[in-house]
matplotlib code that plots the C-alpha trace (Angstrom):
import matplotlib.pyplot as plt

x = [67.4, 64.7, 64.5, 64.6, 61.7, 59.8, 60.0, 59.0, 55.8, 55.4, 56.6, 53.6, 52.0, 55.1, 55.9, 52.1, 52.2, 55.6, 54.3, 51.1, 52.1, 49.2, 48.5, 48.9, 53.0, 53.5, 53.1, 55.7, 58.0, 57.9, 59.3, 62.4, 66.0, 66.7, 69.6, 67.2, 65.0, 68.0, 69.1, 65.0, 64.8, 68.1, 66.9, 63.7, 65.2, 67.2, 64.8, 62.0, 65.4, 66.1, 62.2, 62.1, 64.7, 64.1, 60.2, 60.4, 63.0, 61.0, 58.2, 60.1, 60.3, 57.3, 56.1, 58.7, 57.6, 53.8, 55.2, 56.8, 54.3, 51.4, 53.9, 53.9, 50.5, 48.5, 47.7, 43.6, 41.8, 41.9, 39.0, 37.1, 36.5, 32.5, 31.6, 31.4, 27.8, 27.9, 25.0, 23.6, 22.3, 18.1, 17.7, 14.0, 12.6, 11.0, 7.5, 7.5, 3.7, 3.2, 5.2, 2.8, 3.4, 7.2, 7.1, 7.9, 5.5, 7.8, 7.0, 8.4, 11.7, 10.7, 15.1, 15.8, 17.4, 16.4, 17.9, 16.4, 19.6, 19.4, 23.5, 23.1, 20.6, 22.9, 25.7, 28.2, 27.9, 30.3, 32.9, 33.8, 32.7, 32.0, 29.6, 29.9, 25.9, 26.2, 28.0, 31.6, 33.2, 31.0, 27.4, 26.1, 24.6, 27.6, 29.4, 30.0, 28.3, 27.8, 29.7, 29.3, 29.0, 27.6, 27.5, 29.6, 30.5, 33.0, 34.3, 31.7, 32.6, 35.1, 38.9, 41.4, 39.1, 40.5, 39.0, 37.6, 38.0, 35.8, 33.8, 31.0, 27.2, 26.6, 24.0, 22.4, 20.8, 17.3, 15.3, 13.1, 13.3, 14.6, 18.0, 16.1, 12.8, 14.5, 17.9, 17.4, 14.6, 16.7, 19.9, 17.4, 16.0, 19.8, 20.4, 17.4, 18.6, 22.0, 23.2, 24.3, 27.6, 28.1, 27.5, 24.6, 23.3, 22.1, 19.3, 18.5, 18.1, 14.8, 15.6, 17.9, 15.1, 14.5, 11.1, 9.4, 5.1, 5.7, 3.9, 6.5, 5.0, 8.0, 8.6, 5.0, 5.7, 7.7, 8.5, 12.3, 14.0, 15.5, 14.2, 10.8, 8.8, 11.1, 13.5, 17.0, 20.0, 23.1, 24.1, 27.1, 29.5, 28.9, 28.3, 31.6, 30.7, 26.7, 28.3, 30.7, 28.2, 26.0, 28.8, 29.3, 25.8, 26.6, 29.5, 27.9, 26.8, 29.3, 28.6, 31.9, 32.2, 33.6, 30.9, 27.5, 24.2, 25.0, 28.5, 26.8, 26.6, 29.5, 31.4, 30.1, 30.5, 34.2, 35.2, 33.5, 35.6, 38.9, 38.0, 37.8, 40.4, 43.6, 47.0, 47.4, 45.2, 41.9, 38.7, 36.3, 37.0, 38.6, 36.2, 35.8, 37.3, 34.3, 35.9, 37.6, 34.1, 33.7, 37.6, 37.2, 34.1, 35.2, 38.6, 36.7, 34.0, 37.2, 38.8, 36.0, 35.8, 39.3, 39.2, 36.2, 37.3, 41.1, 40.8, 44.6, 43.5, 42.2, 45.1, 47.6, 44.2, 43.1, 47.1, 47.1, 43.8, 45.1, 48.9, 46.8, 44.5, 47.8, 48.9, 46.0, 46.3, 47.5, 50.8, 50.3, 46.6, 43.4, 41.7, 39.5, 38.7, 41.4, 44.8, 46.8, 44.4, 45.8, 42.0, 40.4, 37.0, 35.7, 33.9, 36.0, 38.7, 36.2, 35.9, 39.3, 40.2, 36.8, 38.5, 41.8, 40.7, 38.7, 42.0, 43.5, 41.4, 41.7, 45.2, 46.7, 49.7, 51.1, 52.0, 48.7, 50.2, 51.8, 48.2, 46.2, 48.4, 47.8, 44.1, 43.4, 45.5, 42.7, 39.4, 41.4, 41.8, 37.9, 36.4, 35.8, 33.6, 29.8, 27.7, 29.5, 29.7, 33.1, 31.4, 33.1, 32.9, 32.4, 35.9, 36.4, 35.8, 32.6, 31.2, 27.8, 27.0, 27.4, 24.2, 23.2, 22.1, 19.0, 17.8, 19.4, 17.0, 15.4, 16.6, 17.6, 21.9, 22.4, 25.6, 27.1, 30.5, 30.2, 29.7, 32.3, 34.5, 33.7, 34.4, 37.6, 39.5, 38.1, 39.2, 42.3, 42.9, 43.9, 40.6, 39.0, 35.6, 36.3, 37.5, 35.5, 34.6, 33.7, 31.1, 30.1, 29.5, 27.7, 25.6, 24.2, 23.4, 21.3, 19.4, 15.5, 16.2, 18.6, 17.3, 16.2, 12.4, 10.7, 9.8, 11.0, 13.4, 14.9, 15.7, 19.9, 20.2, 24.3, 24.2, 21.9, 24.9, 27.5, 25.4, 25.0, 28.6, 29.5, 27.1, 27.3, 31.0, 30.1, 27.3, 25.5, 22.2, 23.6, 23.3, 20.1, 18.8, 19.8, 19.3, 15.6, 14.9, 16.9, 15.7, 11.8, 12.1, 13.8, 11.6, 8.4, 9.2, 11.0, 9.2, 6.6, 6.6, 5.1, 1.4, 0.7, 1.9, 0.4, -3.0, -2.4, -1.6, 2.3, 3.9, 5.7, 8.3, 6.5, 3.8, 6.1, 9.1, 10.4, 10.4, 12.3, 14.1, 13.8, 12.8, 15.3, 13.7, 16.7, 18.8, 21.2, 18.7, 18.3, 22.2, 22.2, 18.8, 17.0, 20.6, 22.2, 19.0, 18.6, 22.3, 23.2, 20.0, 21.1, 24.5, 23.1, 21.0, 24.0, 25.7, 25.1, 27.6, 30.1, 32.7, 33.2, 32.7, 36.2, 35.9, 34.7, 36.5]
y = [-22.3, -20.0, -17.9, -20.2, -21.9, -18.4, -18.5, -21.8, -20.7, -18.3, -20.3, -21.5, -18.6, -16.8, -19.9, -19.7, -15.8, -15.9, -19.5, -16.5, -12.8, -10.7, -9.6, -5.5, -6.2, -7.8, -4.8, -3.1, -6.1, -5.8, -2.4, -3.1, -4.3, -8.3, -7.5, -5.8, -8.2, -11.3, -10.0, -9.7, -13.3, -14.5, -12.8, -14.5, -17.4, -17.4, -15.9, -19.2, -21.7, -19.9, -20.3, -23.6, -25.7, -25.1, -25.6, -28.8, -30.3, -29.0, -31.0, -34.2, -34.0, -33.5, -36.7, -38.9, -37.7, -38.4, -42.1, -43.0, -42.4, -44.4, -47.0, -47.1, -49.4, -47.7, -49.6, -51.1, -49.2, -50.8, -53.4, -53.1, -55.7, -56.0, -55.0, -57.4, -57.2, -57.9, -60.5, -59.1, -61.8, -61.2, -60.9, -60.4, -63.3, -66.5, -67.2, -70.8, -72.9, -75.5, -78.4, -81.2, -83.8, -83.4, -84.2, -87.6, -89.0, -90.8, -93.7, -93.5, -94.6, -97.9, -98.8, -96.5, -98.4, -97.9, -99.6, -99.9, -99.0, -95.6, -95.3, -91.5, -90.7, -91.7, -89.4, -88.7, -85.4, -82.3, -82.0, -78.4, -75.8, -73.5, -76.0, -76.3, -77.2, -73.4, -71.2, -69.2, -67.5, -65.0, -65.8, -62.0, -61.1, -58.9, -61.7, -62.9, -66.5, -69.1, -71.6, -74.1, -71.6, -71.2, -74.1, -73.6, -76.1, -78.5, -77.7, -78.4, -78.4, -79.1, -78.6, -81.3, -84.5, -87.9, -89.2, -86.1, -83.6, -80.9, -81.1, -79.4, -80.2, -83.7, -86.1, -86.8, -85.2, -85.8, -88.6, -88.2, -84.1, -82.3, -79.8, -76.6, -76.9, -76.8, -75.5, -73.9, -71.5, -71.0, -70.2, -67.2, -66.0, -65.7, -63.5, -61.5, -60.9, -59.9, -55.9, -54.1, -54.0, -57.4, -58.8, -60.5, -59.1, -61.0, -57.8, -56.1, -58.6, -57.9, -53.9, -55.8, -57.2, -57.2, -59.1, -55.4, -56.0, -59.5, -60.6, -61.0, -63.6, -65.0, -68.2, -69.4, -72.7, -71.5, -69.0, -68.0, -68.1, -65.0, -63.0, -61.0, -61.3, -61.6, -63.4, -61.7, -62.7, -60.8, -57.5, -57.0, -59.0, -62.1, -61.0, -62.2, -65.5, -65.3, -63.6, -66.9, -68.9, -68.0, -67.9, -71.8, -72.4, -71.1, -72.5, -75.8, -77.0, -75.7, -71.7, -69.5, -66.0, -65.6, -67.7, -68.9, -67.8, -66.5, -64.8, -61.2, -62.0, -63.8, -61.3, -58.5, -61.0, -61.5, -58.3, -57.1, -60.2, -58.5, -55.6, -57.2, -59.2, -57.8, -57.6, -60.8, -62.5, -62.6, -61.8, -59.5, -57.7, -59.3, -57.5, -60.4, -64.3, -65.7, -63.8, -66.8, -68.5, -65.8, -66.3, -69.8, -69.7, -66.9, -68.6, -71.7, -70.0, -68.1, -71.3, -72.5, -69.8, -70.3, -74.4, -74.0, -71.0, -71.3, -66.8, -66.4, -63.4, -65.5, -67.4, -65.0, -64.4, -67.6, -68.2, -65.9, -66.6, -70.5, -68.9, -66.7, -70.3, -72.4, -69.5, -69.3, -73.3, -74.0, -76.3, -80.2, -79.9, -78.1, -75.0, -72.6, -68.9, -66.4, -67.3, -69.7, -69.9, -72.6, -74.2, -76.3, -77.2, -79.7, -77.4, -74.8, -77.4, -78.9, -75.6, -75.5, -79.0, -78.9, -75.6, -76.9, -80.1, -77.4, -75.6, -78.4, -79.9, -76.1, -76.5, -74.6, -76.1, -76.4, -78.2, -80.3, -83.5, -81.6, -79.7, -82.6, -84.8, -82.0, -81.5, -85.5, -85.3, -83.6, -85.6, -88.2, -86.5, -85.4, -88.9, -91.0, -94.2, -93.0, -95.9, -98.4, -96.1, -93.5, -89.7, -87.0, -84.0, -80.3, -78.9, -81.4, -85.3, -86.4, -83.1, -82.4, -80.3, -76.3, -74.1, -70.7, -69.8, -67.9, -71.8, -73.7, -76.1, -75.7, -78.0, -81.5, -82.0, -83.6, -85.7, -82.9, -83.4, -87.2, -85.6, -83.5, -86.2, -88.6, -86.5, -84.7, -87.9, -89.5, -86.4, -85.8, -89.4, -89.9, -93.4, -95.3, -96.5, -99.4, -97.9, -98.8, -96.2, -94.3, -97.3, -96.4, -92.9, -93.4, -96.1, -93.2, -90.7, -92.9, -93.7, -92.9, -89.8, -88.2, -88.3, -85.1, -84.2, -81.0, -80.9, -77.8, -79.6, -81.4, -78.7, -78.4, -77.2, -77.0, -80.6, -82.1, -79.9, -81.8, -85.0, -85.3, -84.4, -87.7, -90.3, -89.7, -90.4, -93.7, -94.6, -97.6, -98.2, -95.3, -93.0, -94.2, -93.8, -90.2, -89.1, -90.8, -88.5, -85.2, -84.8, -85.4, -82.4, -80.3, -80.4, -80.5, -77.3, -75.3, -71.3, -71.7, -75.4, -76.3, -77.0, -73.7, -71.7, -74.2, -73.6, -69.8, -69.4, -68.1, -70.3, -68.1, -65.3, -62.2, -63.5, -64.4, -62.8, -65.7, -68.0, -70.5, -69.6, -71.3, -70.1, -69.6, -71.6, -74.2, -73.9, -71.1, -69.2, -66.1, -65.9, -66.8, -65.2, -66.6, -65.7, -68.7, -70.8, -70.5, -71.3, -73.9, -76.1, -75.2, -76.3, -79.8, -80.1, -79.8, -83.0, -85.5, -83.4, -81.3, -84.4, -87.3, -90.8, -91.3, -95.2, -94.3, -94.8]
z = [-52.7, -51.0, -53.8, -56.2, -54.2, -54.5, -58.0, -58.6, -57.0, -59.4, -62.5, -63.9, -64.8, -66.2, -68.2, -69.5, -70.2, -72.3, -74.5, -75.2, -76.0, -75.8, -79.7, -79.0, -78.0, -81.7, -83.7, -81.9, -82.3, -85.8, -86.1, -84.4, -86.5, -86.7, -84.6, -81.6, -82.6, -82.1, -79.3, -78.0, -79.2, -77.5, -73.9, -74.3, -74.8, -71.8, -69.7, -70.6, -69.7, -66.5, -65.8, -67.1, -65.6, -62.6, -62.2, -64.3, -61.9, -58.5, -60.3, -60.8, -57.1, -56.0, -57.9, -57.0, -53.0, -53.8, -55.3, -52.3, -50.3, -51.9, -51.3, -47.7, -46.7, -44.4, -41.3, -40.8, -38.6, -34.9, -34.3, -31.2, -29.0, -28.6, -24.8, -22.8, -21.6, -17.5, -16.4, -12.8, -11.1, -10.5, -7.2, -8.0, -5.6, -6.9, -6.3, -5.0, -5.1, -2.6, -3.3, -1.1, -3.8, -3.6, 0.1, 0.8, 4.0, 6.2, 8.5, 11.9, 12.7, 13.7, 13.1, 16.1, 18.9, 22.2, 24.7, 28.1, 30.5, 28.5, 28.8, 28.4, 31.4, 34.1, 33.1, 35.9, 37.4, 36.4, 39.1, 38.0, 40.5, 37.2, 35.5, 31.9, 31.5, 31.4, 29.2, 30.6, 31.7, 29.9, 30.1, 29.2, 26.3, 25.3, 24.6, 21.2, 20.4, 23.1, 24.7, 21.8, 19.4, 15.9, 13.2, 9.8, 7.4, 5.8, 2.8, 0.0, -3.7, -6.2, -5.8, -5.4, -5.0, -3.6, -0.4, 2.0, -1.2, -1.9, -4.6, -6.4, -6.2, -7.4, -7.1, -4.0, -1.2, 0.8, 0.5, -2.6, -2.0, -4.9, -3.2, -4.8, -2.7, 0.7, 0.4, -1.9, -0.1, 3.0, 0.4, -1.5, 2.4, 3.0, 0.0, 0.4, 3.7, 3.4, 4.3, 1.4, 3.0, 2.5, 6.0, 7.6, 10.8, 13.4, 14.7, 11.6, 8.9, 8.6, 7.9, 5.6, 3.7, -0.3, 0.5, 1.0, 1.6, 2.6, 6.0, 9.1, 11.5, 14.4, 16.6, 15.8, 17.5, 20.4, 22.6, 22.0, 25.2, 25.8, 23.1, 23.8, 21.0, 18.1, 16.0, 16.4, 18.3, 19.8, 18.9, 16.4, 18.4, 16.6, 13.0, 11.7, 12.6, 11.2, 7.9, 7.9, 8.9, 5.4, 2.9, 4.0, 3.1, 0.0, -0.8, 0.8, -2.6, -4.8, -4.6, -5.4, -5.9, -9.5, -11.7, -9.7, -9.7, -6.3, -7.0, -6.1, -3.1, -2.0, -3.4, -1.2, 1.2, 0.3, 0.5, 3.9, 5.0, 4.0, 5.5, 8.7, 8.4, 11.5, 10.4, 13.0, 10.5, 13.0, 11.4, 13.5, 16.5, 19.7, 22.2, 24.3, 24.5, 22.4, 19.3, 18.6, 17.6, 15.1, 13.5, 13.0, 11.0, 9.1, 8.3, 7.3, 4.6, 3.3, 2.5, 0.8, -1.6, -2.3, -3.0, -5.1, -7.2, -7.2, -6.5, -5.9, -4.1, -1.2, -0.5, 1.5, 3.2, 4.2, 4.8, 7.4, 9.3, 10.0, 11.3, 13.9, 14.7, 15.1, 17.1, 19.4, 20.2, 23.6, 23.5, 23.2, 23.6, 21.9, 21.7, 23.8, 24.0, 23.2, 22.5, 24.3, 27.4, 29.1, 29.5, 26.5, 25.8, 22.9, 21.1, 20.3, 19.5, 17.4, 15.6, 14.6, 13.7, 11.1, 9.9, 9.1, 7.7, 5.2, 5.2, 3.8, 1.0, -0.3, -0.6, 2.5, 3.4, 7.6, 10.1, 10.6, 11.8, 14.7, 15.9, 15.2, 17.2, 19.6, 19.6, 19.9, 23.6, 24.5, 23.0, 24.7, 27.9, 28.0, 27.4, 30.1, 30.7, 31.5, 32.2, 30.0, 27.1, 26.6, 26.9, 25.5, 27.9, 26.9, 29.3, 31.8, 31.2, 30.4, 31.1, 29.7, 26.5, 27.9, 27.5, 27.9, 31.2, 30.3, 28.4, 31.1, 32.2, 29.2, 26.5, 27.6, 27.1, 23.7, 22.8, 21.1, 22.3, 20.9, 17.7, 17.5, 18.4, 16.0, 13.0, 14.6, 15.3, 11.9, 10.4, 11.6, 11.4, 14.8, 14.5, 12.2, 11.2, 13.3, 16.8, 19.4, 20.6, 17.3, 17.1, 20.6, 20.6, 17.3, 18.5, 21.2, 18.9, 17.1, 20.4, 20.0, 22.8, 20.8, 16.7, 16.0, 16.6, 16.9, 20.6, 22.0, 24.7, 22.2, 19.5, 19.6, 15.5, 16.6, 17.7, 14.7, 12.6, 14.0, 14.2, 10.5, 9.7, 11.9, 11.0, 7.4, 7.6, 10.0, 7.3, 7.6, 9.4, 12.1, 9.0, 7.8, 11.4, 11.5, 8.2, 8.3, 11.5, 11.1, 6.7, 8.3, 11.2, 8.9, 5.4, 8.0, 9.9, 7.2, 7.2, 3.9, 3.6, 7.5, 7.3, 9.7, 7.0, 4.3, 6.0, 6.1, 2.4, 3.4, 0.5, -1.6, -0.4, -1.5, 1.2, 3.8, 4.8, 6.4, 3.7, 3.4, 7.1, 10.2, 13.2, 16.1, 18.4, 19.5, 22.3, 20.5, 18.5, 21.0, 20.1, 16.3, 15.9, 12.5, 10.5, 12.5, 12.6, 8.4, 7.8, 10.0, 9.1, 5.8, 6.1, 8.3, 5.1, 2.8, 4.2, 1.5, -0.9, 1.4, 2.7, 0.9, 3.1, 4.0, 3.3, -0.3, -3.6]

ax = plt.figure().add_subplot(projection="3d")
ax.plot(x, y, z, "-o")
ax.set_aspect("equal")
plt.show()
């Protein structure tokens, strides 16, 4: 066959010379006798056959190969899928005019009760030889947050609904003040402030800033009491807990990391988080016994993110972070710095209890019935009879709210403890609306003395936090009371929007750096610095849409 297949090659053009002799080889044909010339004719003749056959059969095959191969359809070319063009949110900040005729002018409280024997004034004295009016065992400024630690939030947005279920932003909010005008300002000073990291920092947030050529002006009502001259809090010891601390206030109104306007930033946010997230499940560093401040926040903001956006990735992580807080509870009672201390205090049980409640309208399932059981033992155990109304003490019963010891003295105590304990044993469902002394306790915050009102020795931005979380679910004219007072001090002395900065023409944030922010001027702030002092009014302004009333259908 491989010779045959040479000549095939050459086929054609012997079969085209032999069809046409030249004309000089006839001649010579001529001459020759008809029995040369049969026996030339025959050769010839066998010659073109063995030429012939061959090629015509080769040629056959050839087509019948081309034939079946048109047959075969050719696949279409592979479409494309158009690229998907990514939408960066514009972090290019919003010039905000002055909003006077959105302010609403409020009448003083004239529904505030006041009544004469001032049940609060007399309160029995603190039999601890440590006293818990200020903040241990750790009162140094290398110590994490303070005794009462930083505010968070409760689990805004949508989710898994039914009574106490997150949900997204919805109707509602301030008094006649549109959300966007106030949170909405402190949510953009947060964002502009934020490290490129993803962490807030509560000392250089202002290095930090986006708002470059805007004017910095600090604490321009007050002094702030341990910090000369400035705005910023602790060192990095209690970042975990400030970074926590903003992601609530985003995720306050139904924020999420996947699909908001804001999910730049709480995704940075998200994933410093799981960077400093131990194996134990503990967020942060445990460099001293506060630490434990800075884990529950975290835990709490974590869980947030995961109820509103259903990321599957935050599960395991937010899993984790309530075994190391279940872990850390001392055995048949609450909560306090480090891990099974053997000593509890209200606020850090407090803490926890709001975090698991968030834990659970996310969808994390444990053993709450067991810890909550637990953790109202001792709101039990720290509330005594004070004057004819049951108090609520900080670590020992009927204590008074802790405080730093650089403001103590200071800032007048403030029923913080009473707050907590309303919404921990209304959340955990250990009382009801109609306990007597969830009527009692609110019935004190609502007392003239302690509505919020922006006189330095009043200012306790932890305990208006708290406040607001318990008298919305109490409702009623002890809500209306509240709300009335703590919307008023907050819209009036929010950075841009208070008439000094009216006056001074500081109304957008490319004038003012500190748009939008409050300043750190409350009993906390030389801790939080204007990080803690922007969030948690944030997240106290938040209120109206983060828990549902638990009496509501």
């Amino acid at each position: 066959m491989a010779s045959q297949e040479g000549l095939v090659e050459q086929a054609d053009a012997s079969y085209l010379d032999s069809e046409h002799p030249p004309e000089e080889n006839l001649g010579a044909a001529a001459s020759v006798p008809w029995v040369a010339v049969a026996l030339a004719v025959h050769a010839i003749l066998l010659m073109v056959a063995w030429f012939v056959m061959p090629a015509t059969a080769e040629r056959l095959k050839v087509e019948t190969l081309q034939a079946s191969s048109e047959m075969i359809p050719q696949p279409p070319e592979p479409i494309q899928p158009p690229e998907k063009q990514v939408e960066w949110e514009d972090r290019t900040p919003v010039e905000t005019q002055p909003v006077e005729d959105q302010r609403v002018q409020f009448e003083d409280d004239t529904h505030a009760e006041d009544p004469s024997d001032s049940p609060n004034k007399d309160l029995a004295e603190n039999p601890n030889d440590n006293p818990s009016d200020n903040e241990s065992p750790l009162p140094n400024k290398e110590s994490t947050t303070s005794a009462t630690g930083l505010g968070g939030g409760a689990g805004g947005g949508g989710g898994h609904g039914g009574d106490g279920g997150m949900r997204k932003l919805r109707p509602g909010g301030l008094t006649g003040q549109p959300q966007s005008v106030v949170t909405g300002n402190a949510l953009q000073w947060l964002a502009d402030h934020q490290n490129r990291e993803g962490y807030w920092s509560a000392t250089t947030f202002g290095e930090d800033s986006t708002r470059t050529g805007a004017k910095h002006t600090y604490n321009i009502d007050f002094v702030n009491v341990g910090v000369a001259g400035g705005d910023t809090g602790w060192e990095a010891t209690c970042d975990v807990g400030l970074t926590g601390l903003a992601m609530l206030a985003f995720s306050g109104p139904g924020y999420d990391h996947k699909t908001s306007k804001y999910a730049r930033t709480l995704r940075q946010a998200v994933i410093w988080m799981r960077k400093v997230q131990d194996n134990d499940g503990c967020f942060g560093a445990k460099e001293d016994d506060h630490f434990i401040y800075n884990h529950a926040i975290a835990t709490m903001a974590m869980a947030e993110l995961y109820g509103l956006s259903g990321d599957s990735v935050l599960g395991p992580i937010v899993e984790r972070a309530v075994e190391f807080i279940l872990k850390a509870q001392n055995p048949g009672l609450g909560w306090r710095y480090g891990v099974q201390p053997g000593i509890n205090d209200t606020s850090v049980t407090g803490w926890m209890v709001l975090t698991l409640h968030t834990c659970e309208l996310a969808g994390i399932h444990f053993d709450a019935s067991k810890c909550y059981s637990d953790a109202g033992e001792w709101f039990e155990m720290a509330t005594v009879d004070v004057g004819g109304y049951p108090k609520c003490g900080y670590d020992t019963p009927g204590s008074n709210c802790s405080r730093l010891r650089s403001a103590s003295g200071v800032y007048e105590n403030q029923p913080s403890m009473d707050a907590i304990y309303i919404m921990s044993m209304l959340f955990m469902g250990e009382r009801n609306l109609q306990s007597p002394d969830i009527r009692s306790m609110a019935k004190v915050c609502t007392e003239k003395g302690y509505l919020p009102e922006w006189k330095h020795e009043k200012l306790d931005y932890y305990y208006w936090y708290y406040a607001s979380l318990a008298m919305y679910q109490v409702g009623g004219s002890a809500w209306d009371q509240w709300e009335k007072a703590m919307s008023k001090t907050l819209i009036d002395n929010q950075r841009g929007f208070s008439a000094k900065d009216r006056a001074a023409g500081l109304v957008s944030p490319e004038a003012l750096d500190e748009h939008g922010s409050w300043d750190p001027v409350d009993a906390w702030g030389s801790a939080g610095g204007r990080v803690y002092s922007t969030a948690i009014n944030a997240l106290t302004l938040e209120t109206y849409y983060r828990h549902r009333r638990l009496n509501s259908k």
